[in-house]
FINU-446293 format. One line per field, with one value per residue (C-alpha): x, y, z negated. Coordinates in steps of 0.02 Angstrom, whole numbers, plus 50000, padded with zeros to 5 digits. Layout:
BEGIN
u: [X, ...];
v: [Y, ...];
w: [Z, ...];
***
This chain:
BEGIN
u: [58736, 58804, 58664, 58774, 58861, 58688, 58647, 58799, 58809, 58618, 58638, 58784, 58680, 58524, 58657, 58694, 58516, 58517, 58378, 58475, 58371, 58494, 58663, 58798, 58973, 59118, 59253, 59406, 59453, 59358, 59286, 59338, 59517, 59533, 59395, 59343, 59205, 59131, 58975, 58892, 58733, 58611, 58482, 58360, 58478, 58628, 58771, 58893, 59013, 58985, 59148, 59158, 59348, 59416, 59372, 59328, 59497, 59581, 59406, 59454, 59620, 59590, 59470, 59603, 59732, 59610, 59533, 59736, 59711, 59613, 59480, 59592, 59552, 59353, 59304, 59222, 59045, 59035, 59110, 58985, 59073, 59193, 59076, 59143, 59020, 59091, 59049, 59036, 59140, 59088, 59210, 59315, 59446, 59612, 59671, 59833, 59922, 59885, 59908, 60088, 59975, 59867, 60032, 60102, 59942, 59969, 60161, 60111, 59971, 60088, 60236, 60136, 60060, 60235, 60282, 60192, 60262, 60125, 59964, 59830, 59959, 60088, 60278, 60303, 60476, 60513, 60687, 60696, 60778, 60718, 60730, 60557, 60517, 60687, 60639, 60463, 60504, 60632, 60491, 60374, 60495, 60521, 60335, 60328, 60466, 60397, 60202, 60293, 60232, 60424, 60569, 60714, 60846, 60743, 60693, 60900, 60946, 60813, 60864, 61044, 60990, 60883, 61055, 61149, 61012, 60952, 60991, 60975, 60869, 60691, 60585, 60417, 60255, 60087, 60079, 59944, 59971, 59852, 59919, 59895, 59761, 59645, 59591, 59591, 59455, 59465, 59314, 59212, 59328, 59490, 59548, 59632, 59537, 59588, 59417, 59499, 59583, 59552, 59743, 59813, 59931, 60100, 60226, 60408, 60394, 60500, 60391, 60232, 60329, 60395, 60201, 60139, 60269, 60220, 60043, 60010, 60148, 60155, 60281, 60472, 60412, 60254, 60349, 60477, 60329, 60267, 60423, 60485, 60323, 60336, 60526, 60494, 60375, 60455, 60577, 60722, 60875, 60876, 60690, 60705, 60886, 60818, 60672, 60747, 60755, 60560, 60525, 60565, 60477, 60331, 60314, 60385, 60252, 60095, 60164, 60110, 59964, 59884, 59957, 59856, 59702, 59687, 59820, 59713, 59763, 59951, 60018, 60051, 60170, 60232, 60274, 60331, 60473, 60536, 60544, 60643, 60776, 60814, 60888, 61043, 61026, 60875];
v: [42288, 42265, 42167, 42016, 42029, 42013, 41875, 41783, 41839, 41790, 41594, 41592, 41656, 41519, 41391, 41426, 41424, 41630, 41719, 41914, 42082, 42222, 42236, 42371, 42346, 42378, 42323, 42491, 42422, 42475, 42328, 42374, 42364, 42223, 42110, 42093, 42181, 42133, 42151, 42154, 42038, 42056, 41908, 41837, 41747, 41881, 41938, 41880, 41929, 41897, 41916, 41906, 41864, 41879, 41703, 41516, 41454, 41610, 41582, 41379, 41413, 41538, 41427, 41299, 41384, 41462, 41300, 41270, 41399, 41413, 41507, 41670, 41695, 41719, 41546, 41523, 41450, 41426, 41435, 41451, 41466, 41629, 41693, 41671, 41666, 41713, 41724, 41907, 41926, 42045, 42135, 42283, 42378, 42370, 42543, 42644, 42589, 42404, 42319, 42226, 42074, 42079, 42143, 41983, 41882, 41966, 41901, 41711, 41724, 41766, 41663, 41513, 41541, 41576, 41400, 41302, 41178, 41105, 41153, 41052, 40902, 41025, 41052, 41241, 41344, 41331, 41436, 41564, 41689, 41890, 41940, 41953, 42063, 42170, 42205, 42234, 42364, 42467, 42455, 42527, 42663, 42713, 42712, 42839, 42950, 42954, 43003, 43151, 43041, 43036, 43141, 43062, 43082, 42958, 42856, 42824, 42805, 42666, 42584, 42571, 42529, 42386, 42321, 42334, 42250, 42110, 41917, 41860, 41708, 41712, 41558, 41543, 41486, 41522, 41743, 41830, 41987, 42100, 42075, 42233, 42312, 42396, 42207, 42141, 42156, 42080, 41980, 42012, 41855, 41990, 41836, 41931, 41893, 41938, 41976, 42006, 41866, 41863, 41892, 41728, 41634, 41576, 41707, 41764, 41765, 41922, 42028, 41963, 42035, 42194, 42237, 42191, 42334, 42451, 42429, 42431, 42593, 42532, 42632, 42583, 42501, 42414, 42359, 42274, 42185, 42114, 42067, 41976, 41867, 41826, 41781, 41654, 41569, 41536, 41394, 41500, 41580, 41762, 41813, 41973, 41991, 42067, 42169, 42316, 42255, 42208, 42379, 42448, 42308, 42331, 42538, 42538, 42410, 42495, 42659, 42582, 42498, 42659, 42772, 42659, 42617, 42761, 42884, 42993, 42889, 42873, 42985, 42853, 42732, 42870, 42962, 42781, 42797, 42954, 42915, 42767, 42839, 42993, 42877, 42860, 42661, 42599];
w: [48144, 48335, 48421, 48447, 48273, 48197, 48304, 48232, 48042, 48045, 48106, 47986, 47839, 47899, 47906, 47734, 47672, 47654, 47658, 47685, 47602, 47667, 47718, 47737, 47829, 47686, 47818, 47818, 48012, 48153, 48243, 48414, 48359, 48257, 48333, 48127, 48031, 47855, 47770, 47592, 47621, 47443, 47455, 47347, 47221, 47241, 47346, 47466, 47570, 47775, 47886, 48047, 48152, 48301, 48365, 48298, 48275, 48172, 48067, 48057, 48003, 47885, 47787, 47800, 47723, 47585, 47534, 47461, 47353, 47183, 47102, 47076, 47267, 47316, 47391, 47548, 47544, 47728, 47911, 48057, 48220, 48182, 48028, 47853, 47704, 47557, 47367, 47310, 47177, 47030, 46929, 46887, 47002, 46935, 46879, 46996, 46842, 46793, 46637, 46609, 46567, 46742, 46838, 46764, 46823, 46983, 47015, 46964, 47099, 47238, 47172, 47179, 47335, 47421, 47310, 47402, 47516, 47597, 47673, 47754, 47761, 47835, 47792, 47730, 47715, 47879, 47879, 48049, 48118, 48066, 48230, 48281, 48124, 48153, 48357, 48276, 48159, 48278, 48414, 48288, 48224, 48435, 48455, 48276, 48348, 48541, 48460, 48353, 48202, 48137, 48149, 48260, 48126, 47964, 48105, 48161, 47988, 47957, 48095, 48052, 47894, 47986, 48049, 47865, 47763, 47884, 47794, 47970, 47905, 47805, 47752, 47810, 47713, 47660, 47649, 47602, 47689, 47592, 47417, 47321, 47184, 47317, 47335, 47162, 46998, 46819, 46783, 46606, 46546, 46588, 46711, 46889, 47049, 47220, 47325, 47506, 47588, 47766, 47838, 47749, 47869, 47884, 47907, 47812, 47629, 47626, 47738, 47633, 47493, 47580, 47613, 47451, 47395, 47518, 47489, 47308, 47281, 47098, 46993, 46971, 46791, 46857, 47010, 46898, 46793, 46947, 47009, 46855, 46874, 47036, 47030, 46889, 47015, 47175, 47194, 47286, 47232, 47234, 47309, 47304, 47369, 47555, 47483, 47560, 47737, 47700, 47631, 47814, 47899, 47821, 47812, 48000, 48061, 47959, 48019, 48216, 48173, 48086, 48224, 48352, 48259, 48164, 48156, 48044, 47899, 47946, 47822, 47704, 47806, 47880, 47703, 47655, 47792, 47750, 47587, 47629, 47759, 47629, 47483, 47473, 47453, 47565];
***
């Protein structure tokens, strides 16, 4: 561990009554980047998860909006200062191709959470303009086309697809952000549990959906499970009417953060885009 990380995972595990045996950081980000890292802590009675944020008040918040949600989503045993504690939740991974049944588990989770109206006493679906996420995701297709990331042509056609598919409006709520199978496991009692929580805010439902597409890549099939789930949840008309203006949002946005952070591992937006721009219907 960083010297000062330690010093603050290690009040935060004392503070919980944890007594630590070995740790090793499981975080993907690099901590000079995001501010974040995460660690596996085994201790004398099991496992938990340590994670540390940026500050004290993105930690506060985050627990707040987490304690709305149930058991499906690993709880949070304890805040100290910016250091989450977290239960370690056992299970298996969910397979490239999931079960109908768990993609089905999968949609209800995310419908409900983008259902809800309230959090910590707070009014939800907010309805705003898209045009922070639309100046967002042409800035991020200039920045792919200026590195040599992405060819000039796919990145004009997304963007004039940008200006064909935006609804101009998108309601706001509780997202999760990271909603895909990378960060999901079926328990022994074959119940769905999501294990990786820690970019829950308030955002557009439709880009919370847009990334959920772009990062689980399920096939057309699976996709639709999901999405039949999910629909049946959510209390508006026509959810997935703008998923397409999403699916660029989403890819375009990635497709900068990987090409900053990491550009090692920006194939995978960036393949995202192109596959995007050469459709005929985006």
């Amino acid at each position: 561990m960083n010297a000062s990380v330690e010093i603050e995972i290690q009040a935060a595990l004392k503070k919980a009554g944890i007594n630590f045996r070995s740790f090793v950081q499981i975080s993907k980000f690099r901590l000079n980047e995001t501010g974040r890292v995460t660690y596996r802590i085994d201790h004398e009675h099991g496992t938990v998860k340590a994670r540390l944020l940026e500050d004290e008040r993105t930690a506060r918040d985050l627990v707040a909006f987490r304690s709305e949600l149930g058991d499906a989503f690993a709880p949070v045993i304890l805040r100290h200062g910016r250091v989450l504690i977290e239960d370690w939740i056992e299970g298996d991974a969910l397979p490239d191709i999931p079960e109908p049944s768990h993609l089905a588990m999968a949609g209800d989770l995310l419908g409900e959470m983008h259902a809800r109206s309230t959090t910590a006493h707070c009014a939800l679906h907010e309805v705003r303009a898209t045009t922070d996420h639309h100046l967002a995701a042409e800035k991020s297709l200039r920045i792919a086309v200026a590195t040599g990331a992405l060819e000039e042509e796919a990145a004009a056609k997304l963007e004039r697809a940008l200006q064909q598919l935006d609804p101009l409006q998108t309601t706001y709520g509780l997202v999760h952000l990271d909603f895909c199978g990378d960060n999901m496991v079926i328990d022994r009692a074959g119940k769905l549990l999501v294990v990786d929580n820690e970019r829950i805010r308030l955002d557009s439902l439709g880009y919370d959906l847009g990334r959920t597409w772009y990062r689980w890549a399920l096939p057309a099939r699976e996709w639709d499970y999901f999405c039949i789930a999910y629909a049946s949840r959510v209390p508006f008309p026509n959810p997935l009417n703008s998923l397409r203006f999403w699916k660029i949002v989403a890819a375009a946005r990635s497709a900068e953060l990987r090409l900053r952070a990491y550009p090692e591992k920006a194939d995978v937006p960036l393949r995202c885009l192109r596959n995007l721009a050469a459709r005929e219907t985006i």
